[in-house]
DSSP file (Angstrom, degrees, kcal/mol; ACC not computed):
  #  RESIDUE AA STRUCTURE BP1 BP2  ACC     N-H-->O    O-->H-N    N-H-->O    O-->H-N    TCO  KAPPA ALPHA  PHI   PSI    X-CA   Y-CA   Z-CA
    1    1 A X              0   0    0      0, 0.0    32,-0.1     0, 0.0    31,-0.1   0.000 360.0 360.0 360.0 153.7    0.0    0.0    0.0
    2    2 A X        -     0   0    0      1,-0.1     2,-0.4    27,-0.0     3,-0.1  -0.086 360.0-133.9 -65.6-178.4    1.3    3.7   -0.5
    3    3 A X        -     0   0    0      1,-0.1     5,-0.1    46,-0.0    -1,-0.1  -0.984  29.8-106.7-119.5 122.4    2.3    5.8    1.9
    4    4 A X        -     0   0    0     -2,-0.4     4,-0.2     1,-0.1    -1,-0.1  -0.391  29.8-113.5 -53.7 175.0    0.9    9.7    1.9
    5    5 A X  S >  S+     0   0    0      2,-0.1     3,-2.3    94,-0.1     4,-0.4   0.957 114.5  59.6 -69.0 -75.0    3.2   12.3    0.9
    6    6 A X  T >> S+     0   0    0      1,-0.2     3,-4.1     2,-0.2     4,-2.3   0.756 105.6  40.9  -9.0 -84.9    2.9   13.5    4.4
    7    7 A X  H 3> S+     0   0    0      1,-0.3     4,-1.8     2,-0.2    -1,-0.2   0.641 108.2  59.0 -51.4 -28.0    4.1   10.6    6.2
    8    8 A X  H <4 S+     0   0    0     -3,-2.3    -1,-0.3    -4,-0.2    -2,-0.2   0.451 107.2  49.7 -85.9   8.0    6.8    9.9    3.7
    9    9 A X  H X> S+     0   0    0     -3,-4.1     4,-2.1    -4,-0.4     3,-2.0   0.794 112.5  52.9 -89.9 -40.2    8.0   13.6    4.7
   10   10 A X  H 3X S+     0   0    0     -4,-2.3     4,-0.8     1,-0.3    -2,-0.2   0.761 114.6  41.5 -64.5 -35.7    7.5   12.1    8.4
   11   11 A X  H 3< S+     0   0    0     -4,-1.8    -1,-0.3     2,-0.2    14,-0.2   0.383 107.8  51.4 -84.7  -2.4    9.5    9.6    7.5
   12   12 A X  H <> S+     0   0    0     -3,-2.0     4,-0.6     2,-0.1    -2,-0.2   0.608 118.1  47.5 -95.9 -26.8   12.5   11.1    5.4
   13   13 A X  H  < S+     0   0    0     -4,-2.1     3,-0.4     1,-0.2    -2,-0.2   0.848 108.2  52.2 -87.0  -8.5   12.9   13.5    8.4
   14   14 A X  T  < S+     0   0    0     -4,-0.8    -1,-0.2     1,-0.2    -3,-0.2   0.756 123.4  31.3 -75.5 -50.5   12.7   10.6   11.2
   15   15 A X  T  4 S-     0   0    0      1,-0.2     2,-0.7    -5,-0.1     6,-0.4   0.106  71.6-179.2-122.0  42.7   15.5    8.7    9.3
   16   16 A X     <  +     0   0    0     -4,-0.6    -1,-0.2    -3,-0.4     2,-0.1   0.024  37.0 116.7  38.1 -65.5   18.0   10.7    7.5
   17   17 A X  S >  S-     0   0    0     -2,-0.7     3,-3.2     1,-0.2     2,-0.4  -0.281  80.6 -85.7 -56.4 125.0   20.0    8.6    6.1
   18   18 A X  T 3  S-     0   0    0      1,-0.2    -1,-0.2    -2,-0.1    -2,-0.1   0.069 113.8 -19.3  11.3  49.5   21.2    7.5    3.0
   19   19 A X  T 3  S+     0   0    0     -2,-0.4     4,-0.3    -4,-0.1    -1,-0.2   0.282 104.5 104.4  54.1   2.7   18.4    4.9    2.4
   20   20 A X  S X> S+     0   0    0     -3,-3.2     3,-6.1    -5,-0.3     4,-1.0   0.993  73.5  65.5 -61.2 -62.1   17.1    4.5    5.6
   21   21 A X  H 3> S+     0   0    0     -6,-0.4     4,-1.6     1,-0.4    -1,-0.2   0.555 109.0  41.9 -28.0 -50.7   13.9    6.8    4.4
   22   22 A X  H 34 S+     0   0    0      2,-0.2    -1,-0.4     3,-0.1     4,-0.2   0.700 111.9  51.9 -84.8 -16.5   13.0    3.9    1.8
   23   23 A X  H X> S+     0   0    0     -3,-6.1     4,-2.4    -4,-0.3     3,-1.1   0.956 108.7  52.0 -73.8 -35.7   13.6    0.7    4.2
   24   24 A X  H 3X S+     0   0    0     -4,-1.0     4,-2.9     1,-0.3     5,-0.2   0.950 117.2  40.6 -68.6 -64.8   11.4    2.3    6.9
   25   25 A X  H 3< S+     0   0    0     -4,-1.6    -1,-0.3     2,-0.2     4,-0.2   0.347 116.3  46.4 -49.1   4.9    8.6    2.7    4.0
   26   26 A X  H X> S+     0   0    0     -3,-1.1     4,-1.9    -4,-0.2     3,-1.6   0.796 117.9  43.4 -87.0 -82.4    9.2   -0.3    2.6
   27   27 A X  H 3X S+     0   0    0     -4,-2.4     4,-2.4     1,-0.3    -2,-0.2   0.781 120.7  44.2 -24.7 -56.0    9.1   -1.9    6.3
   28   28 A X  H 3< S+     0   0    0     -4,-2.9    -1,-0.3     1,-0.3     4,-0.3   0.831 111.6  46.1 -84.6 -28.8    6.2    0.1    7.1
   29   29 A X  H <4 S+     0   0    0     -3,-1.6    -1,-0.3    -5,-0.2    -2,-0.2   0.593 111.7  54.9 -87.2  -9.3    3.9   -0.3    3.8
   30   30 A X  H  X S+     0   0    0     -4,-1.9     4,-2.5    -3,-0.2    -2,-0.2   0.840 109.0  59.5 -76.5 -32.7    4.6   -4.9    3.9
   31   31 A X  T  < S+     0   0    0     -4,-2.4    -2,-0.2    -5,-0.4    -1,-0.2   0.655 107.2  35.0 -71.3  -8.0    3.2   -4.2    7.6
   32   32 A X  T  4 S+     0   0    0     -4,-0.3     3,-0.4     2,-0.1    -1,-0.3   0.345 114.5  62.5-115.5  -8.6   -0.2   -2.8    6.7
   33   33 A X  T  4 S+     0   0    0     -4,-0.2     4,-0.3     1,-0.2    -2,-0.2   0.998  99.9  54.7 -57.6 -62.5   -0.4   -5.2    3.6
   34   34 A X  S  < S+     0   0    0     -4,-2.5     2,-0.4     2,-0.1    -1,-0.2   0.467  92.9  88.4 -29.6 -31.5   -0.3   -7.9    5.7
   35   35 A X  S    S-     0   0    0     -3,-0.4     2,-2.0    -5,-0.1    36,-0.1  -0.772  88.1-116.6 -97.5 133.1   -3.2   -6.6    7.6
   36   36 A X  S    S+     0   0    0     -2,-0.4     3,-0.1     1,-0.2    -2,-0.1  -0.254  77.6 129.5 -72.3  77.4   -7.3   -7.5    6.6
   37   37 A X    >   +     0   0    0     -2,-2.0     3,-0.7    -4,-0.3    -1,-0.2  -0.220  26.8 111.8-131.3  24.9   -7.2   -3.5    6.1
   38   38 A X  T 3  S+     0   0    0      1,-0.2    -2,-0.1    -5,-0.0    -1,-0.0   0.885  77.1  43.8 -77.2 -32.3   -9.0   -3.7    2.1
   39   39 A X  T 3  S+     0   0    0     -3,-0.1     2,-0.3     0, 0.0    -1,-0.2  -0.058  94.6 110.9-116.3  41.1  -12.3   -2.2    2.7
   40   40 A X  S <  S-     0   0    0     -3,-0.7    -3,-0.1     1,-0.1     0, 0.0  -0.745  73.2-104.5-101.4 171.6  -11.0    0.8    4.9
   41   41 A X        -     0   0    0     -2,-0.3     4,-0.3     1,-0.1    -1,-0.1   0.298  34.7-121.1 -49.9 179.7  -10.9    4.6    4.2
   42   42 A X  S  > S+     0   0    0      2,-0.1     4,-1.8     3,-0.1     5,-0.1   0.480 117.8  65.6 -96.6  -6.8   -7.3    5.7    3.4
   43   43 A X  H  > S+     0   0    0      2,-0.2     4,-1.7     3,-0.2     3,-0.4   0.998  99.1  46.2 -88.6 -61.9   -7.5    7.8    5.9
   44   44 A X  H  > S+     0   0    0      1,-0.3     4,-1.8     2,-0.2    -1,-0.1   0.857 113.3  57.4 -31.4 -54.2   -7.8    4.5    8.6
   45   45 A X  H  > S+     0   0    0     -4,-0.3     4,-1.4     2,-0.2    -1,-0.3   0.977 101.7  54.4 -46.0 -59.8   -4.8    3.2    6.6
   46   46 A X  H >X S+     0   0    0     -4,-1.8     4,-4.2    -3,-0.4     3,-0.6   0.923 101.8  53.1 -12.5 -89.4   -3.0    6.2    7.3
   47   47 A X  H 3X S+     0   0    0     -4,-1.7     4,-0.8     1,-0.3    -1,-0.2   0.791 108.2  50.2 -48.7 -32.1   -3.2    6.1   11.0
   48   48 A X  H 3X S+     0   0    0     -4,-1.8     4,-0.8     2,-0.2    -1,-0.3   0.831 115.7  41.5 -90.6 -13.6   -1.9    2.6   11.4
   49   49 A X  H XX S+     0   0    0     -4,-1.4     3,-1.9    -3,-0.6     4,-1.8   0.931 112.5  54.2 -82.2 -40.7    1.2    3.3    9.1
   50   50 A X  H 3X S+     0   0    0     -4,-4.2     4,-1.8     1,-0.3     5,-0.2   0.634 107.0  52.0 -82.5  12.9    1.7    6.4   10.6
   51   51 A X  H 3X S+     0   0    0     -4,-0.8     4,-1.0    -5,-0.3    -1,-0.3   0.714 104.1  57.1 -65.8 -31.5    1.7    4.5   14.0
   52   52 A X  H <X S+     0   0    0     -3,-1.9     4,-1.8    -4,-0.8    -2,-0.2   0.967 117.0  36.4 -65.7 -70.5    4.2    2.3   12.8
   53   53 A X  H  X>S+     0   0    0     -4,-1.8     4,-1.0     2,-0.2     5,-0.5   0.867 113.6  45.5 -42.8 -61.3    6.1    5.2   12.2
   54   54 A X  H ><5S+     0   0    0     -4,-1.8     3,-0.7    -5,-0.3    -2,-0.2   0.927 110.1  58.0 -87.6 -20.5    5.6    7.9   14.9
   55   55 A X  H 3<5S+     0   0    0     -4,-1.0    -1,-0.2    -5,-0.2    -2,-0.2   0.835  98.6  63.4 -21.1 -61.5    5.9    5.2   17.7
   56   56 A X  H 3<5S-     0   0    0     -4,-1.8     3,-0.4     7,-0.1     6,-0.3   0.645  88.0-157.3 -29.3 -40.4    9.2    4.5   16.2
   57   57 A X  T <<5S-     0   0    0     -4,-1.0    -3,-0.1    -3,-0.7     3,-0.1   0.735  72.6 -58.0  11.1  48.3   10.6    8.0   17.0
   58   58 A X  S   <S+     0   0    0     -5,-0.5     2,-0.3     1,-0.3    -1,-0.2   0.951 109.2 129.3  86.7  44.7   13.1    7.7   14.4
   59   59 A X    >>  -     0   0    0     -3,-0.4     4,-0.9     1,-0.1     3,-0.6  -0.963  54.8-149.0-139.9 102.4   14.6    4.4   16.2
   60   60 A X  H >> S+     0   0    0     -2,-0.3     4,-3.1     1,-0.2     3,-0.8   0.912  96.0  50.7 -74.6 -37.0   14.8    1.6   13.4
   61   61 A X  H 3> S+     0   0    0      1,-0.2     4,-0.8     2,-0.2    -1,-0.2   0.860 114.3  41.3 -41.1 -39.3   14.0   -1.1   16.6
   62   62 A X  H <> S+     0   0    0     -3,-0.6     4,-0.9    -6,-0.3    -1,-0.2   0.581 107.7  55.4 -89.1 -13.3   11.3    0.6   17.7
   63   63 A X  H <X S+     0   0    0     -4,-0.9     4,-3.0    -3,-0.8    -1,-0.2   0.873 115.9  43.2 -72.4 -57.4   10.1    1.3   14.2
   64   64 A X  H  X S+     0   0    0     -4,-3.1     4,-1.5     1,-0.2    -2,-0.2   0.716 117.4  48.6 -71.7 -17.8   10.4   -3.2   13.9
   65   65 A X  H  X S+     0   0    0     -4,-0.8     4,-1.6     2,-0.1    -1,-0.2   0.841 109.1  47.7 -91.4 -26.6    8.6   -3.6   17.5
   66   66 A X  H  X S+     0   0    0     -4,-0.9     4,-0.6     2,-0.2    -2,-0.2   0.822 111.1  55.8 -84.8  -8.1    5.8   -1.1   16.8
   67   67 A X  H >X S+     0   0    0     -4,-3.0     3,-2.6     2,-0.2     4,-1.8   0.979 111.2  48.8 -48.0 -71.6    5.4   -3.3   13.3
   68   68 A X  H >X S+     0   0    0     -4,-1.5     4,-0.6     1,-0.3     3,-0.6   0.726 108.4  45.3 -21.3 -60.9    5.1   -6.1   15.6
   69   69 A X  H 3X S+     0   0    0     -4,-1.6     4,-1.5     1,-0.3     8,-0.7   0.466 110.0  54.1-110.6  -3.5    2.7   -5.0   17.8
   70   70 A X  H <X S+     0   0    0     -3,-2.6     4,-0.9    -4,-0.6    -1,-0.3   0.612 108.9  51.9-115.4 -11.1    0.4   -3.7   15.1
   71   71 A X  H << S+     0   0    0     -4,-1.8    -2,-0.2    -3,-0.6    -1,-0.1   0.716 117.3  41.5 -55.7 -30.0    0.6   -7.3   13.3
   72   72 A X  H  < S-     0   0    0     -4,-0.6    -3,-0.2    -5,-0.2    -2,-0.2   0.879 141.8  -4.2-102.5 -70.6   -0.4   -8.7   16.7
   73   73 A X  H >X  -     0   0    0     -4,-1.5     3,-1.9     1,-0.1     4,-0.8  -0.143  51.2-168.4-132.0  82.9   -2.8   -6.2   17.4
   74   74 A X  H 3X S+     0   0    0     -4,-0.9     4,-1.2     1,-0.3    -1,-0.1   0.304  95.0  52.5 -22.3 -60.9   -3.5   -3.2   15.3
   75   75 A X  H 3> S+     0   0    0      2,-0.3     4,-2.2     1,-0.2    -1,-0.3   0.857 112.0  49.8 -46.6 -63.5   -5.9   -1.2   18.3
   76   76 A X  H <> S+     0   0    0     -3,-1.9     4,-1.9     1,-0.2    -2,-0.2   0.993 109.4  53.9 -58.5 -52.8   -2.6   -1.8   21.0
   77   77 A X  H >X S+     0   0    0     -4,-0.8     4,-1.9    -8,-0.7     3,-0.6   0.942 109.6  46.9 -38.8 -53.6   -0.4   -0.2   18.0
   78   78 A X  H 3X>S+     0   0    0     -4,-1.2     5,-1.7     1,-0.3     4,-0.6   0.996 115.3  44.0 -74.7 -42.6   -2.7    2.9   17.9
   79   79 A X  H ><5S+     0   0    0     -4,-2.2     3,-0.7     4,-0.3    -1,-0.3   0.812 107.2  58.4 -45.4 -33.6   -2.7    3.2   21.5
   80   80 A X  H <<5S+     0   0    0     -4,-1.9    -1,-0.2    -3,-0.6    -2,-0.2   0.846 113.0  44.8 -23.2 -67.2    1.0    2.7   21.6
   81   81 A X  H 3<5S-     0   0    0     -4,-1.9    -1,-0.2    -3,-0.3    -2,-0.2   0.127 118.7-109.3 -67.0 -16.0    1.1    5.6   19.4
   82   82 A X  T <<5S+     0   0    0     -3,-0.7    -3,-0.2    -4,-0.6    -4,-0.1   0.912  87.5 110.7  31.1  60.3   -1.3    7.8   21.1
   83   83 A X      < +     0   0    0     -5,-1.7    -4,-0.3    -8,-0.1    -5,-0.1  -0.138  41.0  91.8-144.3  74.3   -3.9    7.5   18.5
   84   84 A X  S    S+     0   0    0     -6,-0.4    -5,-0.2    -5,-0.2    -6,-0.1   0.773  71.7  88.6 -94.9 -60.5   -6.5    5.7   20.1
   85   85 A X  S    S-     0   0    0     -7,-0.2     4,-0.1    -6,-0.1     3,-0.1   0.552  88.8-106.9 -48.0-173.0   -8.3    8.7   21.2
   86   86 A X  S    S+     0   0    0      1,-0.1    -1,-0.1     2,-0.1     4,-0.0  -0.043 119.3  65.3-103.6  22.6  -10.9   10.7   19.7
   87   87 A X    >>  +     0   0    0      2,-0.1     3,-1.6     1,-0.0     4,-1.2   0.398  69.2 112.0-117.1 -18.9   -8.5   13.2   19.3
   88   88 A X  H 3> S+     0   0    0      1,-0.3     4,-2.9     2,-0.2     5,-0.2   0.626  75.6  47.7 -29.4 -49.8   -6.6   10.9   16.8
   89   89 A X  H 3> S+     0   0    0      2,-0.2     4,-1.7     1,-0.2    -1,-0.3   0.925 111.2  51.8 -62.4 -48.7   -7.2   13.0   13.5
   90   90 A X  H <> S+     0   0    0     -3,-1.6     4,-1.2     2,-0.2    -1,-0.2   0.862 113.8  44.8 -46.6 -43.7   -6.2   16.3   15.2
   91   91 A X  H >X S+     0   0    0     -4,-1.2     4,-2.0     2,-0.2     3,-0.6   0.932 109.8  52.9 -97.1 -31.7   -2.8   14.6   16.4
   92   92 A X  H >X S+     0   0    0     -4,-2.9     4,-1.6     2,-0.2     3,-0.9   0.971 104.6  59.8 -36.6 -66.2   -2.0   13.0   13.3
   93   93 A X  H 3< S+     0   0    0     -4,-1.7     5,-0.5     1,-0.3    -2,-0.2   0.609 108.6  38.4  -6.0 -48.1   -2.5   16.1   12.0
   94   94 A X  H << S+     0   0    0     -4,-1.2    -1,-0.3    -3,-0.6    -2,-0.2   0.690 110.8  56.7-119.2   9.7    0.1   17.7   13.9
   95   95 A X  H << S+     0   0    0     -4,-2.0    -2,-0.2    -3,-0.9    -3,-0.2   0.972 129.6  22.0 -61.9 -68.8    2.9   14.6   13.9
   96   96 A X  S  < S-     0   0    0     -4,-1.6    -3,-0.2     1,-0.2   -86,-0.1   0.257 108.1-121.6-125.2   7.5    2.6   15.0   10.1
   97   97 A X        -     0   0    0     -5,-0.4    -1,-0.2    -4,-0.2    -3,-0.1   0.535  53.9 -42.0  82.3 142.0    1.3   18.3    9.3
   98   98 A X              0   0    0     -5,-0.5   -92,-0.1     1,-0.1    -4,-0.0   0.123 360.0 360.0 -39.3 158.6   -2.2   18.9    7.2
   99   99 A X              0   0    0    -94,-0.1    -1,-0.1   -93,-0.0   -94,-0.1   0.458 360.0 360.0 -87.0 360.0   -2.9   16.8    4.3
């Protein structure tokens, strides 16, 4: 699945490096493939990659446990993540800046 433009910004600035920027969005778009996620919004899609992601804080381990935990269970990832709430769209919104 893609990745927004957003989130791949979130993700170039998270990892720096030489290449990193494309394993972690590689990493992070096999982990939501994986997941029975076909008849959601993109917007739902969103929020679990960018859980994947902002969980991580720019930590490639922490990037590969909050994969885990959103294979295992998607609902503990967002929470992980802080976006569980009902606030979720507003703080998404300022991790990765308007769409």
């Amino acid at each position: 699945m893609d990745l927004s433009p957003r989130l791949r910004r979130r993700i170039a600035r998270d990892f720096p490096e030489p290449g990193s920027a494309e394993g972690i969005a590689d990493l992070v778009a096999s982990a939501v493939e994986s997941l029975p996620l076909a008849d959601w919004p993109p917007t739902a899609i969103e929020r679990i990659q960018a859980a994947i992601v902002i969980g991580g804080s720019g930590d490639l381990a922490r990037v590969r446990h909050m994969r885990d935990l959103a294979l295992q269970d998607w609902r503990d990832l967002l929470l992980a993540a802080d976006l569980g709430n009902q606030d979720w769209a507003r703080r998404l919104d300022a991790e990765l800046g308007l769409p």
